[in-house]
N, C-alpha and C positions, 0 to 999 in steps of 0.2 A: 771215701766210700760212705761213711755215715751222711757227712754232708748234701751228698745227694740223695740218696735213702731220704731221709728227711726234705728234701725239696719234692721227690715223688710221692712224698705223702701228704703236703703242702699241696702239690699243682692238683690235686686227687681229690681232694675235699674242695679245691677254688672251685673245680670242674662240675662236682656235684649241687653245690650251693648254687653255680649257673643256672645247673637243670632246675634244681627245684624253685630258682627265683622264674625264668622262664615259664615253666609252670603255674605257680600261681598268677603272673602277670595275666598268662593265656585267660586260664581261669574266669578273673576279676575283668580282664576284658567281655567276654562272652557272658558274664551273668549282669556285666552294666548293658548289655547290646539287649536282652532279654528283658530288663526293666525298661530302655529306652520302646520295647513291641507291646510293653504291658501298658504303657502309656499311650501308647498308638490307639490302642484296640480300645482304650475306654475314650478317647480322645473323639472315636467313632461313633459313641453311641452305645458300643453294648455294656449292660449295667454287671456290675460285679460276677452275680449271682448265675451269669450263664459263662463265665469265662472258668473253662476246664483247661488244669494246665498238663500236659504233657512232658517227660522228659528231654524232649526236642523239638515245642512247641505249644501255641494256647491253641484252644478249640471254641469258638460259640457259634451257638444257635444247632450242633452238632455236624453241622457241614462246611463248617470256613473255618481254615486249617491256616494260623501264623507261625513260622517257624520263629523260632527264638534267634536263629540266626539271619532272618531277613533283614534288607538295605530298609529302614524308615523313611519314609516318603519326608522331603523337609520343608512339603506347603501344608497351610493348615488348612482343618476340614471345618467347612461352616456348617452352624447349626440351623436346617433347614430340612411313573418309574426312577432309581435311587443309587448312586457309585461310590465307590469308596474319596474319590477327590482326588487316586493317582492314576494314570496312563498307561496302557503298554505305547509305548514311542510309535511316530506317526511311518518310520520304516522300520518295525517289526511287525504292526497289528498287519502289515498286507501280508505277510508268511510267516504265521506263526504253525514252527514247525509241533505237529503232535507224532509223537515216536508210542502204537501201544504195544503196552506187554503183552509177550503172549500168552499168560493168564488171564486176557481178554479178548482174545481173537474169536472166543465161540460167538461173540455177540459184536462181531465186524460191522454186519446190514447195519445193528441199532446208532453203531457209531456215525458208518457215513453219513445215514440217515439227518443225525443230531450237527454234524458237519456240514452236512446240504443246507440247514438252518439256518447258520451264521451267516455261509457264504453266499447266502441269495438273499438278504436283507438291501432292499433298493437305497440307494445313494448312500454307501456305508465300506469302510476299507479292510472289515474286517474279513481275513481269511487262512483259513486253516487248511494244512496241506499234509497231508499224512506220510512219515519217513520212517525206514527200518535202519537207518545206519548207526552210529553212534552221537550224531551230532543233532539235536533236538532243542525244542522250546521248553516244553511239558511231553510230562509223560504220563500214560493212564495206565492203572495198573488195578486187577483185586483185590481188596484186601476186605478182611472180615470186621468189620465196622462196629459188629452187634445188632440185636434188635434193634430197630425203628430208623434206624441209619442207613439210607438209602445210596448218600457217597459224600466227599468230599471235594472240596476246592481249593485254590491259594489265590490268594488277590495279586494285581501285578504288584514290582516290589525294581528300584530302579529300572525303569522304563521295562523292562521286561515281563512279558503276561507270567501268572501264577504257576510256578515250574511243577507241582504234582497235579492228580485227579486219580483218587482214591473211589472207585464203588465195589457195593457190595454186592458184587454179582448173583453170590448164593441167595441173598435176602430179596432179589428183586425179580429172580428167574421165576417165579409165578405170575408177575406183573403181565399187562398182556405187551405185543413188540412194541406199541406207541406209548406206554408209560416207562418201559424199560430205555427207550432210546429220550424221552423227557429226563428222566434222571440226568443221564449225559449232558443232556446240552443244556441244563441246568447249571451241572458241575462248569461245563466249559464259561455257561456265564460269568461265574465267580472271577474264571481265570482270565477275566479285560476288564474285572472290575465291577460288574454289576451286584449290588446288595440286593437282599428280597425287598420284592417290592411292598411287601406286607410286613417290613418292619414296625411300623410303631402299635401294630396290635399283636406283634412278638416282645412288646415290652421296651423296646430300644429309644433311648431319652432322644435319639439325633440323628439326622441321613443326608448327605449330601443330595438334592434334588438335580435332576438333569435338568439344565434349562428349558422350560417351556413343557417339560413334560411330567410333570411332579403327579402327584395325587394318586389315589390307589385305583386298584387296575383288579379285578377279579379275575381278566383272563390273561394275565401276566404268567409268563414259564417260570420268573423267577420270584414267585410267592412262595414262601418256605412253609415247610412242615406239611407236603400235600403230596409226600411222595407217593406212587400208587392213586392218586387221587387227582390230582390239578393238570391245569390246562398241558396238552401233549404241544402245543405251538408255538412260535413267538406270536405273543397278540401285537395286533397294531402299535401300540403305546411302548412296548418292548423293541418295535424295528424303530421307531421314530426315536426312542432314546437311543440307540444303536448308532441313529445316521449323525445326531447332533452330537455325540462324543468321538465318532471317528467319521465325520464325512469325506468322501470323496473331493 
């Protein structure tokens, strides 16, 4: 009887030193995955001094949202309208499913709206399809962002487009309906990749240029920091980068 008594106190502790080795492996994995995102992100261009980290994620330029647990893209970004250098895959950009919360359905019109944008850029595969079930691309959702933060995005992350879009509904609901439905398909830009196109007078050392369509664009949708204020459209320069990173 002791013998055994003594084995289940043996097998007891073997069981716990499991857990707690499992644990920290988990751990030490997920905070090398999160080094391997903080190297992405400066990899890209943005300098130190605008990367905010989060508990389950970095933040720059206050609307491009990396989680700590995203797939790292393993092509590299050269230093050169402006995309991150990774893809949503060429069968998911034609259905890329958006599921919104309904903590965002008062502002439905602004959505289709910012959705009729994408999907009617000529010779371009991109399209969004709007679903309530459980099975989704990305999902848009409210959230209280703070001042001056109009919304968020996520870059796509293995071939799959940016799975959140984070706006701040209460902060934008004065905007008038064409700034408020800009925010969105701003955010949505994020999420196939497009960087602002007004990066390097946001300070960022580097941007992947789309071929052929590089240099700045004033009436670009995806010129950052103009929330309430910048262009409500895809400019020309913005469907042209559009069609050359996912043509027909």
């Amino acid at each position: 009887m002791k013998n055994l008594f003594s084995l289940a106190i043996l097998l007891a502790f073997g069981f716990v030193a499991c857990k707690k080795s499992g644990s920290a492996e988990q751990n030490a994995n997920q905070d090398d995955n999160a080094a391997k995102v903080l190297a992405y992100i400066r990899e890209l261009g943005f300098p130190a001094d605008q990367i905010v980290e989060r508990d389950d994620a970095y933040v720059v330029e206050e609307d491009i949202v990396f989680p700590k647990n995203m797939q790292v893209p393993v092509e590299k970004v050269k230093p050169e309208q402006y995309y991150t250098g990774s893809l949503v895959t060429a069968a998911k950009v034609v259905n890329i499913r958006l599921k919104v919360d309904a903590s965002m359905t008062s502002m439905q019109a602004e959505i289709d709206a910012a959705i009729n944008q994408w999907n009617t850029v000529p010779n371009c595969k991109i399209h969004w399809t709007l679903v309530t079930g459980t099975s989704y691309d990305v999902l848009m959702v409210n959230s209280n962002l703070g001042s001056g933060v109009c919304g968020q995005g996520t870059f796509p992350s293995g071939g799959n487009a940016g799975g959140t879009i984070w706006i701040n509904k209460n902060y934008i609901a004065g905007n008038s309906f064409a700034q408020r439905s800009r925010t969105i398909c701003h955010e949505m830009g994020h999420n196939v990749s497009f960087r602002h196109t007004n990066w390097s007078a946001r300070g960022e050392s580097s941007a992947t240029a789309v071929p052929g369509v590089g240099g700045t664009d004033a009436s670009s949708i995806m010129n950052g920091g103009q929330c309430g204020s910048g262009a409500t459209v895809l400019s020309t320069k913005d469907k042209q980068a559009a069609a050359v990173l996912y043509p027909l």
